[in-house]
N, C-alpha and C positions, 0 to 999 in steps of 0.2 A: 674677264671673269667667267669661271665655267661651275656650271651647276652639279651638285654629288647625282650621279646615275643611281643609288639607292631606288629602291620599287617602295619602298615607305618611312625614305629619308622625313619629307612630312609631317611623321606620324609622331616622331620622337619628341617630345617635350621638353624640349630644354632653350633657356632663355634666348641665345644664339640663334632659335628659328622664327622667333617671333617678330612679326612685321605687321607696318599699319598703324596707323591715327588710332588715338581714343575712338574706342567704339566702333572698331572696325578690323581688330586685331586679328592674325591669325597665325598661324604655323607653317611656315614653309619651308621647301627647299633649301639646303647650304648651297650657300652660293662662295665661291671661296674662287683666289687666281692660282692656286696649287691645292693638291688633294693630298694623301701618303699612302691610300692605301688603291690596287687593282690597278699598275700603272698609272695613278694619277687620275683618277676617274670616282674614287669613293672619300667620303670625308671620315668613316669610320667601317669598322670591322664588322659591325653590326649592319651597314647599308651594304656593305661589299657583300658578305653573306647573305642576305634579303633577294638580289638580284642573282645570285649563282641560285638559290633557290626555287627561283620563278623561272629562270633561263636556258639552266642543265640540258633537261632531255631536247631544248630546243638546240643547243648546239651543236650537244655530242650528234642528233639526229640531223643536221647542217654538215658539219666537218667531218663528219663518220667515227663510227664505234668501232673500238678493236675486238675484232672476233677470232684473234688466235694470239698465243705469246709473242710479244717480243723476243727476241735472243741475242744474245753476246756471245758469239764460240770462241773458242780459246786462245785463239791466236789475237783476238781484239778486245781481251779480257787485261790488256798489262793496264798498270798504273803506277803514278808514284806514291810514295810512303815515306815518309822517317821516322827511327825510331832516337827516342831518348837515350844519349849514355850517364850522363854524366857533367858536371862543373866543373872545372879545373884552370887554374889561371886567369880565372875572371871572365873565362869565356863559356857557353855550354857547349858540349858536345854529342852532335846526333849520327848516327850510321844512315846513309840512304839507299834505297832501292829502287829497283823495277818488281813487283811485286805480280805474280797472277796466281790467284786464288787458284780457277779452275785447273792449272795445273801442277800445282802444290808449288810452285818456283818465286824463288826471292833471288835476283842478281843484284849487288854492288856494285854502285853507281858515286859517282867525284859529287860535292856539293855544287859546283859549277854545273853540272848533266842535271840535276835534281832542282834547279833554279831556273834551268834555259826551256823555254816553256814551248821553242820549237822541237827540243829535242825527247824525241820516242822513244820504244822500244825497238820500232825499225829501224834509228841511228845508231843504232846499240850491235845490230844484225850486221848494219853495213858495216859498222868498225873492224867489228871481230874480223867480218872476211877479208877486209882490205889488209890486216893484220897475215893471215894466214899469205895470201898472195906475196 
């Protein structure tokens, strides 16, 4: 059994915390053998946010703060997408792609490429060439 890490799990009033003989009652900790929320570590959204609360600056100031942009440039910008066509025959039908924003380009991909979750935009670069050769 593991206890909710809440910073004023405690504090919460509700039946489920209450523990102790007549007259000697009190409010504690959830104590639970699974949790749902912060990986398994908070009994509610309310504890899980209590302790981000208290914790923040100490982390971000532990694990370090971003002091400049991330970035995505273009050539690492693909993704997949599908779009909706259409019902027909009892089946639906979707168009799929390699999509990249940053370069306005949308390529036509098989639903088998758009499922196969090794397959890239790079496998897409190899074909074409091994195509050309």
């Amino acid at each position: 059994m593991k206890y909710c890490q809440g910073t004023k799990c405690h504090t919460y009033r509700t039946k489920d915390r209450i523990r102790g003989t007549k007259g000697s009652k009190s409010y504690q900790t959830r104590r639970r053998s699974s949790f749902y929320y912060g990986k398994n570590n908070f009994c509610s959204l309310n504890c899980q946010n209590d302790w981000i609360n208290k914790n923040i600056e100490h982390a971000l100031n532990h694990f370090g703060r971003i002091t400049e942009p991330n970035k995505v440039l273009c050539d690492q910008a693909w993704y997949k997408d599908c779009r909706y066509l259409n019902h027909s025959n009892g089946r639906s039908n979707y168009n799929h792609y390699f999509v990249n924003d940053l370069l306005a380009q949308r390529i036509p991909i098989t639903e088998q490429q758009y499922n196969d979750t090794t397959y890239c935009h790079d496998s897409l670069v190899y074909d074409k060439l091994a195509k050309e050769l």
